[in-house]
N, C-alpha and C positions, 0 to 999 in steps of 0.2 A: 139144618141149613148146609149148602153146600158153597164153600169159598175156594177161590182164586187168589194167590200172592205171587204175583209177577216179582222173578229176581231169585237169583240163587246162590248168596253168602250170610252168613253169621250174622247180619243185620234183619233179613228174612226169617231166619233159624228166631230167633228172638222174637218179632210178630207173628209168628205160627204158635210156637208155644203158648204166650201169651193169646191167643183167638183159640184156642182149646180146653182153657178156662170154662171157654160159656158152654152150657149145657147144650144150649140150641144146634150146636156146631156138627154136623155128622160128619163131612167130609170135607178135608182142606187139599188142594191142587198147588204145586208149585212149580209155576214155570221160569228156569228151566226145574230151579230146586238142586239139589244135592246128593250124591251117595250117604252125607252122615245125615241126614233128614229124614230117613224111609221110616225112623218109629213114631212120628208126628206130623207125615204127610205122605201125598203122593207124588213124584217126582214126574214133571212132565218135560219129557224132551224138546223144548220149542224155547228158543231164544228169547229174551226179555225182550230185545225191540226188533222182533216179528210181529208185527199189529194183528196184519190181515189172520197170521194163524191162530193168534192169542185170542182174538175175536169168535175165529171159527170152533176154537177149543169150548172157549164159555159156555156159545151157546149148543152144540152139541153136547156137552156136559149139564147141560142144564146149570148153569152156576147162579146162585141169589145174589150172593156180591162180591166184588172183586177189589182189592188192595194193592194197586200197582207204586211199588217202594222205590226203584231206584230212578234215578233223573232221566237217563236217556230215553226210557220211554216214556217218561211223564213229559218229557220237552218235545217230542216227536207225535204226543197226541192220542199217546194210547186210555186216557179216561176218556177223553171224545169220544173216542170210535166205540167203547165199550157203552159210553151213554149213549149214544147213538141207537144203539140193538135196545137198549132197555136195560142193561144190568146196570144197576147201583156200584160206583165208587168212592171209595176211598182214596185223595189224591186231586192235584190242582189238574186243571185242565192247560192244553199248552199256552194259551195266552197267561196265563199266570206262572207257569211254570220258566216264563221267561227269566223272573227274576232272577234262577239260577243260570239257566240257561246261555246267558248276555252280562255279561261284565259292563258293560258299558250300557244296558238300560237300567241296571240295581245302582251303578255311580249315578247318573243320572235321576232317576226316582230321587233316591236321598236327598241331591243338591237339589231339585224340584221345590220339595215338600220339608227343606230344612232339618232332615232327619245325619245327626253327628255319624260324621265317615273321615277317612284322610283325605286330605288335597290330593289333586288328581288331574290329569291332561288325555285326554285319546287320541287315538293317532292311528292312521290308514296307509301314511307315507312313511316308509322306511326312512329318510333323508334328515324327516322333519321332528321323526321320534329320537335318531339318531343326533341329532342338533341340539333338542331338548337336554338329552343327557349331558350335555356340557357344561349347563349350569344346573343343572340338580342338586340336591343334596344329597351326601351319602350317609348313610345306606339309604338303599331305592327299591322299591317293589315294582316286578314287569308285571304284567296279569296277561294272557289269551283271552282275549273274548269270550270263546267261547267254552264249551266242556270239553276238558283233555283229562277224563281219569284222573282228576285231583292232584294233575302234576303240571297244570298250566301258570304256576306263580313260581317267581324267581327273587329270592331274597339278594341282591346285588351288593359287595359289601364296596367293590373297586368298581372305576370307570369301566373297566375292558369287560370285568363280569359283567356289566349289567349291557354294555353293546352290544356280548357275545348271546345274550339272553335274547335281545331285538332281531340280533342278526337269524337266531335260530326258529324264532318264533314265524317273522316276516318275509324273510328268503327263503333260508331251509325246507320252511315247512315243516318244523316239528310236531305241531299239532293240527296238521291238515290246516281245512278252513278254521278254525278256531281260532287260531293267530294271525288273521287277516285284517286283524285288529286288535288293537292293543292296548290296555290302560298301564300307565306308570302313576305312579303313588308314594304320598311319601309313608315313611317307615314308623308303624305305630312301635310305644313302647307299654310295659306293664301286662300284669298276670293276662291268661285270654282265659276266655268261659264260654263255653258252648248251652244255650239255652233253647232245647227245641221246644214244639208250640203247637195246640193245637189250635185251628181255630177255622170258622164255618164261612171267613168272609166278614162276620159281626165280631164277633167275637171273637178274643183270642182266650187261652188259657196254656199258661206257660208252664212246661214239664218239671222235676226236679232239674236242678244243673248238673254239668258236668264237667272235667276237667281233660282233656283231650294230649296223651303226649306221642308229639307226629316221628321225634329223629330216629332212626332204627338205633342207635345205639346208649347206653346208661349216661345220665348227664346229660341228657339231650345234646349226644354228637352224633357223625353221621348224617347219613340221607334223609330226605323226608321222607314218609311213608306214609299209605294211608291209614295208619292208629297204629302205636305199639299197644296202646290198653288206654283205659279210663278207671274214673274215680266220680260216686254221686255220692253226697252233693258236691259241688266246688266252696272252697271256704273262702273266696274270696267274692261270691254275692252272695253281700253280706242281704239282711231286708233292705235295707236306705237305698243299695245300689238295687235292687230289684223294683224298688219303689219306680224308683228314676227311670229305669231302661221302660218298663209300662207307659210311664209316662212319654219320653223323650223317643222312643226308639220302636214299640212292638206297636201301641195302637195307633201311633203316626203311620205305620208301615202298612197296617192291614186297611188305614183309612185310604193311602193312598194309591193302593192297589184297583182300590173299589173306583175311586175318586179316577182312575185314569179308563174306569170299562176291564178291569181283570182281575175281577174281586177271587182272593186266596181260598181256597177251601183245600183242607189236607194239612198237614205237617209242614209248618215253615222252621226252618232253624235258624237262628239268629248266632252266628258267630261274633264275638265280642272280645275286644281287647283295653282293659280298664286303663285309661291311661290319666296321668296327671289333672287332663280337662275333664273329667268322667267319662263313661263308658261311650264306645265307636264302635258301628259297625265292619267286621273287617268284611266277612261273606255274608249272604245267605244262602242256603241251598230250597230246593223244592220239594225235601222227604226227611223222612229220618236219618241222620247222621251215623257212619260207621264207624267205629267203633262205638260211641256214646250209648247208642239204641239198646245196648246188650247191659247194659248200669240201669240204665234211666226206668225200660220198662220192668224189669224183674221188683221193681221200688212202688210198680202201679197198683194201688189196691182195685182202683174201680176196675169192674171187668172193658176190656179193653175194647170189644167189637159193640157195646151198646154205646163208647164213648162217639169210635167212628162214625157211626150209623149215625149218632146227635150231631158229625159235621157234617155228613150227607145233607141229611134233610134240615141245616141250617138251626137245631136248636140247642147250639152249644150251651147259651144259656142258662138251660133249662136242668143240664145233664150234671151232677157234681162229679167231679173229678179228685178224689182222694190219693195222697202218695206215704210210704209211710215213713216216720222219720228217721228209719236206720242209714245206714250206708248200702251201700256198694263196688266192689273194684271189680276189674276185667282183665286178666293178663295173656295178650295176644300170641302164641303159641306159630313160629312164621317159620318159612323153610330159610337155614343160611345161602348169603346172599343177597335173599330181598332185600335193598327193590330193586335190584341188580337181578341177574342172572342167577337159576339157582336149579338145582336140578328136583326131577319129580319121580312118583312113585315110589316110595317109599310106605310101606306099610305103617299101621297107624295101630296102637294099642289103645284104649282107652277101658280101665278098673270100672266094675260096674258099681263100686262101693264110694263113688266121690262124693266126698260133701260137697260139691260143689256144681253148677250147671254147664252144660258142654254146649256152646254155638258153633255149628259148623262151617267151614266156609272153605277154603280150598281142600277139599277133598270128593274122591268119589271111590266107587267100589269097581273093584278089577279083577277077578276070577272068585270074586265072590267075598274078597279081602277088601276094608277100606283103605284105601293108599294116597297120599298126599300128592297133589293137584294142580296147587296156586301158592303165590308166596304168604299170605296170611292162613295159616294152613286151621285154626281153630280159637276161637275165643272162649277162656274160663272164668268164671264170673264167680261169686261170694257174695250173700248178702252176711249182716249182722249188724248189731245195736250202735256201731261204732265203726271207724272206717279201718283202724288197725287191726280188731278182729276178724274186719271184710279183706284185709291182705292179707292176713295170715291165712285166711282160709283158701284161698285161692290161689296162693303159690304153692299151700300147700299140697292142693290138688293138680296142679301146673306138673308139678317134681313128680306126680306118678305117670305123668302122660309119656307116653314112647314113641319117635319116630326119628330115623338117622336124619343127620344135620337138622333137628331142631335148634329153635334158640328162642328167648325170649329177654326181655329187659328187667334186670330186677331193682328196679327204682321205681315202679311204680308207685304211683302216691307221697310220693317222697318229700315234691313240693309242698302240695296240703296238707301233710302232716305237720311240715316245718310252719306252715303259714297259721295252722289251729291254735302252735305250742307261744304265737307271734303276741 
Protein backbone atom coordinates (compact mmCIF):
# COMPACT_ATOMS: atom_id res chain seq x y z
CA UNK A 1 0.00 0.00 0.00
CA UNK A 2 1.02 3.35 -0.67
CA UNK A 3 0.11 6.17 2.17
CA UNK A 4 -0.15 9.74 2.55
CA UNK A 5 0.40 11.74 6.29
CA UNK A 6 -0.42 15.32 5.72
CA UNK A 7 1.77 17.30 8.46
CA UNK A 8 5.30 17.57 9.28
CA UNK A 9 6.34 17.47 13.18
CA UNK A 10 7.05 14.83 15.88
CA UNK A 11 3.26 14.08 16.06
CA UNK A 12 3.46 12.86 12.29
CA UNK A 13 7.09 11.25 12.96
CA UNK A 14 5.05 9.01 15.45
CA UNK A 15 1.95 7.95 13.04
CA UNK A 16 4.58 7.05 10.37
CA UNK A 17 6.45 4.82 12.36
CA UNK A 18 3.73 3.43 13.88
CA UNK A 19 1.76 2.76 9.99
CA UNK A 20 5.13 0.88 9.22
CA UNK A 21 4.45 -1.86 11.49
CA UNK A 22 1.96 -3.37 8.86
CA UNK A 23 3.32 -5.28 6.45
CA UNK A 24 0.98 -4.13 3.84
CA UNK A 25 2.77 -0.74 3.91
CA UNK A 26 5.35 -0.18 0.92
CA UNK A 27 5.38 3.37 0.63
CA UNK A 28 4.51 6.28 3.22
CA UNK A 29 4.42 10.28 1.64
CA UNK A 30 4.74 13.09 3.95
CA UNK A 31 3.51 16.21 3.24
CA UNK A 32 5.33 18.51 3.90
CA UNK A 33 7.21 15.78 6.26
CA UNK A 34 10.76 16.49 7.67
CA UNK A 35 14.62 16.32 7.13
CA UNK A 36 14.71 13.91 10.47
CA UNK A 37 11.89 11.69 8.70
CA UNK A 38 13.83 10.57 5.37
CA UNK A 39 14.58 6.79 7.21
CA UNK A 40 10.81 6.15 7.58
CA UNK A 41 9.27 8.19 4.88
CA UNK A 42 9.22 10.39 1.88
CA UNK A 43 9.34 13.94 2.49
CA UNK A 44 7.06 15.91 0.26
CA UNK A 45 7.52 19.54 -0.28
CA UNK A 46 3.76 20.82 -0.24
CA UNK A 47 2.24 22.49 2.72
CA UNK A 48 -0.24 20.77 4.99
CA UNK A 49 -3.04 23.14 4.01
CA UNK A 50 -2.40 23.31 0.25
CA UNK A 51 -5.47 21.10 -0.58
CA UNK A 52 -5.58 21.56 -4.23
CA UNK A 53 -1.75 20.22 -4.31
CA UNK A 54 -2.22 17.60 -1.66
CA UNK A 55 -5.02 16.33 -3.69
CA UNK A 56 -3.08 16.57 -7.01
CA UNK A 57 -0.08 14.76 -5.12
CA UNK A 58 -2.37 11.64 -4.19
CA UNK A 59 -3.64 11.04 -7.01
CA UNK A 60 -0.63 11.38 -9.26
CA UNK A 61 0.93 9.07 -6.62
CA UNK A 62 -1.38 6.93 -6.79
CA UNK A 63 -1.98 6.93 -2.96
CA UNK A 64 -4.56 4.06 -1.21
CA UNK A 65 -5.07 6.10 1.93
CA UNK A 66 -4.26 9.12 3.32
CA UNK A 67 -4.02 10.18 7.14
CA UNK A 68 -4.43 13.88 7.29
CA UNK A 69 -3.14 14.83 11.28
CA UNK A 70 -3.16 18.23 12.01
CA UNK A 71 -6.25 20.57 12.39
CA UNK A 72 -5.71 23.26 9.89
CA UNK A 73 -6.30 21.18 7.31
CA UNK A 74 -8.80 18.82 8.64
CA UNK A 75 -10.83 22.34 9.41
CA UNK A 76 -10.34 23.77 5.94
CA UNK A 77 -11.62 20.34 4.23
CA UNK A 78 -8.79 18.52 3.15
CA UNK A 79 -10.61 14.67 3.98
CA UNK A 80 -13.46 16.12 1.66
CA UNK A 81 -11.50 16.92 -1.10
CA UNK A 82 -9.51 13.81 -0.80
CA UNK A 83 -12.82 11.82 -0.56
CA UNK A 84 -14.00 13.56 -3.14
CA UNK A 85 -11.24 11.86 -5.82
CA UNK A 86 -11.83 8.58 -4.12
CA UNK A 87 -9.01 8.20 -1.63
CA UNK A 88 -9.97 6.77 1.71
CA UNK A 89 -9.18 8.84 5.09
CA UNK A 90 -8.21 8.90 8.10
CA UNK A 91 -9.64 12.17 9.90
CA UNK A 92 -13.06 14.16 10.45
CA UNK A 93 -14.28 15.80 7.63
CA UNK A 94 -14.80 19.84 8.06
CA UNK A 95 -18.08 19.79 9.33
CA UNK A 96 -16.91 17.92 12.15
CA UNK A 97 -13.76 19.09 12.51
CA UNK A 98 -15.52 22.26 13.65
CA UNK A 99 -15.53 21.16 16.93
CA UNK A 100 -12.00 22.15 17.22
CA UNK A 101 -12.16 24.48 14.81
CA UNK A 102 -14.90 27.09 16.67
CA UNK A 103 -14.64 27.66 20.32
CA UNK A 104 -17.93 28.71 20.55
CA UNK A 105 -19.71 25.70 18.54
CA UNK A 106 -17.71 22.85 21.12
CA UNK A 107 -19.15 25.67 24.25
CA UNK A 108 -22.24 25.33 22.69
CA UNK A 109 -22.58 21.55 21.81
CA UNK A 110 -21.75 20.84 25.39
CA UNK A 111 -24.47 23.30 26.99
CA UNK A 112 -26.83 21.82 23.96
CA UNK A 113 -26.55 18.16 24.98
CA UNK A 114 -25.64 18.75 28.90
CA UNK A 115 -22.15 17.42 28.29
CA UNK A 116 -19.84 19.00 31.99
CA UNK A 117 -17.79 22.17 30.63
CA UNK A 118 -17.07 25.65 32.50
CA UNK A 119 -19.51 28.39 32.59
CA UNK A 120 -19.12 30.61 29.84
CA UNK A 121 -20.36 33.98 27.82
CA UNK A 122 -19.48 34.79 24.01
CA UNK A 123 -18.92 37.82 22.85
CA UNK A 124 -18.52 39.60 19.18
CA UNK A 125 -18.48 43.24 20.92
CA UNK A 126 -15.49 44.31 22.28
CA UNK A 127 -17.66 46.95 24.74
CA UNK A 128 -19.65 44.25 25.88
CA UNK A 129 -16.87 41.49 26.56
CA UNK A 130 -15.16 44.38 28.04
CA UNK A 131 -18.23 45.06 30.62
CA UNK A 132 -18.47 41.42 31.32
CA UNK A 133 -15.02 41.49 32.76
CA UNK A 134 -16.17 43.74 35.58
CA UNK A 135 -17.92 41.30 37.38
CA UNK A 136 -16.25 38.17 36.52
CA UNK A 137 -14.50 36.25 38.65
CA UNK A 138 -10.93 35.86 38.93
CA UNK A 139 -8.87 34.14 37.54
CA UNK A 140 -10.74 34.14 33.89
CA UNK A 141 -9.99 32.24 30.81
CA UNK A 142 -10.28 34.35 27.26
CA UNK A 143 -10.41 31.72 24.40
CA UNK A 144 -10.10 32.93 20.32
CA UNK A 145 -12.77 31.28 18.54
CA UNK A 146 -11.05 30.28 16.33
CA UNK A 147 -7.37 28.30 15.72
CA UNK A 148 -4.38 30.36 16.57
CA UNK A 149 -1.44 27.58 16.93
CA UNK A 150 -2.62 26.59 20.48
CA UNK A 151 -1.89 30.08 21.71
CA UNK A 152 -5.32 31.45 21.49
CA UNK A 153 -6.26 30.96 25.53
CA UNK A 154 -5.28 33.51 28.03
CA UNK A 155 -5.20 32.45 31.70
CA UNK A 156 -6.03 36.07 33.27
CA UNK A 157 -5.00 36.15 36.86
CA UNK A 158 -5.86 40.45 37.13
CA UNK A 159 -8.52 42.57 35.77
CA UNK A 160 -6.10 44.52 33.37
CA UNK A 161 -4.55 40.95 32.13
CA UNK A 162 -7.57 39.68 31.20
CA UNK A 163 -8.74 43.34 29.23
CA UNK A 164 -5.45 43.33 27.76
CA UNK A 165 -6.20 39.65 26.48
CA UNK A 166 -9.74 41.08 24.95
CA UNK A 167 -8.12 44.09 23.81
CA UNK A 168 -5.48 41.92 21.92
CA UNK A 169 -7.59 39.32 20.77
CA UNK A 170 -10.71 41.89 19.40
CA UNK A 171 -8.86 45.13 18.25
CA UNK A 172 -5.36 44.11 17.72
CA UNK A 173 -5.90 41.33 15.86
CA UNK A 174 -3.66 38.92 17.34
CA UNK A 175 -5.08 36.17 16.03
CA UNK A 176 -6.30 37.24 12.76
CA UNK A 177 -10.02 36.29 12.36
CA UNK A 178 -9.83 33.87 15.05
CA UNK A 179 -10.51 36.54 17.76
CA UNK A 180 -13.49 37.96 16.20
CA UNK A 181 -14.92 36.24 18.78
CA UNK A 182 -14.49 35.28 21.77
CA UNK A 183 -15.41 33.06 24.75
CA UNK A 184 -14.51 33.94 28.38
CA UNK A 185 -14.76 31.06 30.93
CA UNK A 186 -14.54 30.53 34.18
CA UNK A 187 -11.22 28.99 35.71
CA UNK A 188 -11.24 25.21 36.01
CA UNK A 189 -9.21 23.82 38.96
CA UNK A 190 -7.56 19.99 39.57
CA UNK A 191 -5.11 17.59 37.78
CA UNK A 192 -5.98 17.92 33.56
CA UNK A 193 -5.66 14.49 31.48
CA UNK A 194 -5.55 14.38 27.97
CA UNK A 195 -7.66 11.32 26.64
CA UNK A 196 -7.54 10.92 22.73
CA UNK A 197 -10.04 8.65 21.04
CA UNK A 198 -10.75 6.80 18.33
CA UNK A 199 -13.94 6.54 17.16
CA UNK A 200 -15.91 5.89 13.54
CA UNK A 201 -18.97 8.27 14.39
CA UNK A 202 -20.54 4.97 16.41
CA UNK A 203 -18.37 4.18 18.38
CA UNK A 204 -15.82 5.52 20.41
CA UNK A 205 -12.65 3.76 21.94
CA UNK A 206 -10.55 5.75 24.12
CA UNK A 207 -6.65 5.79 23.85
CA UNK A 208 -4.29 5.07 27.00
CA UNK A 209 -4.25 8.59 28.80
CA UNK A 210 -1.98 11.00 29.11
CA UNK A 211 -0.60 13.69 31.08
CA UNK A 212 0.45 16.86 29.01
CA UNK A 213 3.07 19.44 30.74
CA UNK A 214 2.38 22.92 28.68
CA UNK A 215 4.96 25.81 30.71
CA UNK A 216 8.34 26.01 29.11
CA UNK A 217 9.90 25.97 32.21
CA UNK A 218 10.60 23.07 35.50
CA UNK A 219 7.63 23.57 37.99
CA UNK A 220 5.39 24.42 35.58
CA UNK A 221 6.76 28.19 35.19
CA UNK A 222 7.00 30.09 32.32
CA UNK A 223 5.26 30.32 28.94
CA UNK A 224 2.89 28.06 27.65
CA UNK A 225 4.13 25.97 25.04
CA UNK A 226 2.81 23.58 22.82
CA UNK A 227 4.26 20.33 25.14
CA UNK A 228 7.28 20.36 27.09
CA UNK A 229 6.84 16.26 27.27
CA UNK A 230 4.29 13.78 28.41
CA UNK A 231 3.76 10.81 30.40
CA UNK A 232 1.16 7.43 29.58
CA UNK A 233 -0.81 6.47 31.54
CA UNK A 234 -1.95 9.68 33.59
CA UNK A 235 -2.49 8.24 37.30
CA UNK A 236 -4.97 10.43 37.98
CA UNK A 237 -7.81 8.41 35.50
CA UNK A 238 -8.14 6.35 37.69
CA UNK A 239 -11.07 3.41 36.17
CA UNK A 240 -14.28 5.03 38.21
CA UNK A 241 -13.15 8.38 36.52
CA UNK A 242 -12.88 6.78 33.18
CA UNK A 243 -16.07 4.95 33.83
CA UNK A 244 -17.66 8.40 34.16
CA UNK A 245 -15.99 10.47 31.34
CA UNK A 246 -17.56 7.27 28.84
CA UNK A 247 -20.29 7.82 30.37
CA UNK A 248 -20.85 11.71 31.01
CA UNK A 249 -18.57 13.12 28.44
CA UNK A 250 -17.02 10.89 25.28
CA UNK A 251 -20.39 9.06 24.06
CA UNK A 252 -22.56 11.99 24.87
CA UNK A 253 -20.15 13.77 22.59
CA UNK A 254 -19.81 11.47 19.71
CA UNK A 255 -23.94 11.06 20.13
CA UNK A 256 -24.13 14.60 19.72
CA UNK A 257 -22.01 15.22 17.02
CA UNK A 258 -24.21 12.73 14.84
CA UNK A 259 -27.41 14.10 16.61
CA UNK A 260 -26.46 17.67 15.05
CA UNK A 261 -25.61 16.03 10.93
CA UNK A 262 -21.62 16.02 11.73
CA UNK A 263 -21.07 12.60 12.90
CA UNK A 264 -16.87 12.36 14.18
CA UNK A 265 -14.94 9.89 12.41
CA UNK A 266 -10.99 10.21 12.99
CA UNK A 267 -9.34 11.06 16.37
CA UNK A 268 -11.16 13.30 18.71
CA UNK A 269 -9.30 14.16 21.95
CA UNK A 270 -10.90 15.01 24.79
CA UNK A 271 -9.07 17.50 27.08
CA UNK A 272 -10.08 17.21 30.74
CA UNK A 273 -9.57 18.84 33.93
CA UNK A 274 -10.78 16.58 37.08
CA UNK A 275 -12.28 18.97 39.15
CA UNK A 276 -14.09 18.81 42.62
CA UNK A 277 -17.52 18.24 40.56
CA UNK A 278 -15.80 15.42 38.39
CA UNK A 279 -14.23 15.46 35.24
CA UNK A 280 -14.99 18.95 32.55
CA UNK A 281 -14.33 19.26 29.42
CA UNK A 282 -11.78 22.03 28.88
CA UNK A 283 -10.99 21.49 24.76
CA UNK A 284 -11.37 19.19 22.13
CA UNK A 285 -9.25 19.08 19.35
CA UNK A 286 -10.03 17.26 15.79
CA UNK A 287 -6.60 14.91 15.69
CA UNK A 288 -4.05 13.65 17.50
CA UNK A 289 -2.76 15.79 20.23
CA UNK A 290 1.08 16.96 20.20
CA UNK A 291 2.98 16.04 22.32
CA UNK A 292 0.63 13.24 23.85
CA UNK A 293 0.66 11.18 20.23
CA UNK A 294 4.36 10.24 20.76
CA UNK A 295 3.41 8.42 24.66
CA UNK A 296 0.20 7.11 23.67
CA UNK A 297 0.96 5.28 20.27
CA UNK A 298 4.34 3.63 20.99
CA UNK A 299 1.92 1.91 23.95
CA UNK A 300 -0.51 0.62 20.69
CA UNK A 301 -0.20 -2.98 20.47
CA UNK A 302 -2.88 -3.25 17.71
CA UNK A 303 -1.42 -2.53 14.39
CA UNK A 304 -2.29 0.88 14.06
CA UNK A 305 -3.46 1.33 10.14
CA UNK A 306 -5.99 -1.77 10.38
CA UNK A 307 -7.34 0.25 13.51
CA UNK A 308 -7.87 3.53 11.04
CA UNK A 309 -9.12 1.80 8.13
CA UNK A 310 -11.98 0.08 10.95
CA UNK A 311 -12.83 3.98 11.37
CA UNK A 312 -12.98 4.64 7.88
CA UNK A 313 -15.36 2.10 6.91
CA UNK A 314 -17.24 2.73 10.37
CA UNK A 315 -16.39 -0.66 11.99
CA UNK A 316 -14.83 0.37 15.08
CA UNK A 317 -16.75 -2.10 16.79
CA UNK A 318 -15.79 -4.89 15.30
CA UNK A 319 -11.76 -4.12 15.33
CA UNK A 320 -10.13 -4.79 19.17
CA UNK A 321 -7.99 -2.27 20.08
CA UNK A 322 -5.08 -3.43 22.48
CA UNK A 323 -2.56 -1.18 24.52
CA UNK A 324 -0.06 -2.41 26.63
CA UNK A 325 0.19 -1.89 30.33
CA UNK A 326 3.80 -0.38 30.68
CA UNK A 327 4.33 3.13 30.67
CA UNK A 328 5.68 5.72 28.68
CA UNK A 329 7.47 9.36 29.00
CA UNK A 330 8.60 11.87 26.20
CA UNK A 331 10.93 14.57 26.89
CA UNK A 332 10.70 17.38 24.33
CA UNK A 333 14.23 18.41 23.25
CA UNK A 334 13.19 22.72 22.18
CA UNK A 335 15.48 25.38 20.90
CA UNK A 336 16.29 28.10 23.92
CA UNK A 337 13.87 30.72 23.97
CA UNK A 338 10.90 28.96 22.81
CA UNK A 339 8.07 30.00 22.58
CA UNK A 340 9.79 33.19 22.35
CA UNK A 341 12.34 34.00 19.78
CA UNK A 342 15.00 31.55 19.38
CA UNK A 343 17.54 31.20 16.89
CA UNK A 344 17.90 28.40 14.14
CA UNK A 345 20.27 26.10 12.37
CA UNK A 346 22.19 24.63 14.58
CA UNK A 347 23.44 21.17 13.76
CA UNK A 348 21.79 18.22 15.25
CA UNK A 349 23.72 15.00 16.61
CA UNK A 350 21.68 12.14 17.40
CA UNK A 351 23.89 8.40 18.86
CA UNK A 352 22.72 5.60 16.68
CA UNK A 353 22.80 3.53 19.86
CA UNK A 354 19.75 5.14 21.92
CA UNK A 355 17.62 3.15 23.94
CA UNK A 356 15.21 5.16 23.24
CA UNK A 357 12.81 6.55 20.01
CA UNK A 358 13.60 9.76 18.23
CA UNK A 359 10.32 12.04 16.91
CA UNK A 360 11.29 14.53 14.79
CA UNK A 361 9.87 17.80 14.57
CA UNK A 362 11.59 21.17 14.07
CA UNK A 363 14.32 20.07 12.12
CA UNK A 364 15.50 19.67 8.62
CA UNK A 365 18.63 18.80 6.57
CA UNK A 366 21.03 21.73 5.09
CA UNK A 367 24.10 20.79 3.00
CA UNK A 368 23.38 17.49 3.80
CA UNK A 369 23.62 18.11 7.95
CA UNK A 370 20.42 17.81 10.05
CA UNK A 371 20.21 21.29 11.69
CA UNK A 372 17.44 22.58 14.00
CA UNK A 373 14.34 24.39 12.38
CA UNK A 374 11.54 25.16 14.88
CA UNK A 375 11.28 25.75 18.44
CA UNK A 376 10.27 22.05 19.44
CA UNK A 377 13.35 21.02 17.82
CA UNK A 378 12.66 16.86 18.76
CA UNK A 379 10.65 14.61 20.93
CA UNK A 380 12.44 11.32 22.91
CA UNK A 381 10.19 8.86 24.05
CA UNK A 382 10.85 5.53 26.54
CA UNK A 383 8.66 2.88 26.84
CA UNK A 384 9.14 0.25 30.04
CA UNK A 385 7.08 -1.74 32.74
CA UNK A 386 6.81 1.23 34.86
CA UNK A 387 6.79 4.94 34.26
CA UNK A 388 10.18 5.62 36.34
CA UNK A 389 12.05 3.24 34.25
CA UNK A 390 10.12 5.17 31.23
CA UNK A 391 12.01 8.46 32.58
CA UNK A 392 15.12 7.22 33.29
CA UNK A 393 15.13 5.93 29.97
CA UNK A 394 14.51 8.82 28.22
CA UNK A 395 16.35 11.47 29.79
CA UNK A 396 18.72 9.25 29.68
CA UNK A 397 18.82 9.33 25.97
CA UNK A 398 17.69 13.17 25.95
CA UNK A 399 21.50 13.88 27.77
CA UNK A 400 23.20 12.20 24.67
CA UNK A 401 21.42 14.37 22.17
CA UNK A 402 23.45 17.43 20.88
CA UNK A 403 22.49 20.62 19.56
CA UNK A 404 23.70 24.52 20.62
CA UNK A 405 21.11 26.16 22.91
CA UNK A 406 19.25 23.20 23.45
CA UNK A 407 17.07 22.87 26.63
CA UNK A 408 14.59 20.61 27.95
CA UNK A 409 12.44 20.39 31.27
CA UNK A 410 13.55 17.89 33.78
CA UNK A 411 10.44 17.39 35.74
CA UNK A 412 8.93 15.44 33.73
CA UNK A 413 6.58 13.18 35.28
CA UNK A 414 7.19 14.50 38.44
CA UNK A 415 3.52 15.11 39.02
CA UNK A 416 2.54 11.50 38.45
CA UNK A 417 4.89 10.07 40.11
CA UNK A 418 4.13 12.11 43.23
CA UNK A 419 0.36 11.39 42.68
CA UNK A 420 1.24 7.04 42.20
CA UNK A 421 3.35 7.43 45.74
CA UNK A 422 -0.41 9.48 46.89
Amino acid sequence: MKLLVVGGGGREHAIIKKLKENPTVETIYALPGNGGMVDDCTPVPITATDIDAIVTFALDAKVDYAVVAPDDPLVLGCVDALEAKGIPCFGPRANAAIIEGSKVFSKNLMKKYGIPTAKYEVFSDLDAALGYLETAPLPTVIKADGLALGKGVIIAQTLSEAKEAVHAMMEDKRFGKSGERIVIEEYLEGPEISVLSFTDGKTVVPMVSSMDHKRGGDGDTGLNTGGMGTIAPNPFYTPEVAERCMREIFLPTIRAMAAEGRPFKGCLYFGLMLTADGPKVIEYNCRFGDPETQVVLPLLKTDLLTVMQAVTEERLADCPVEFSDGAAACVILASEGYPGSYQKGYPVRIPDDLNAEVFAAGVKVQDGQLVTSGGRVLGVTATAPTLPEALQKAYAAAEQIRFENAFYRRDIGKRALAAKEE
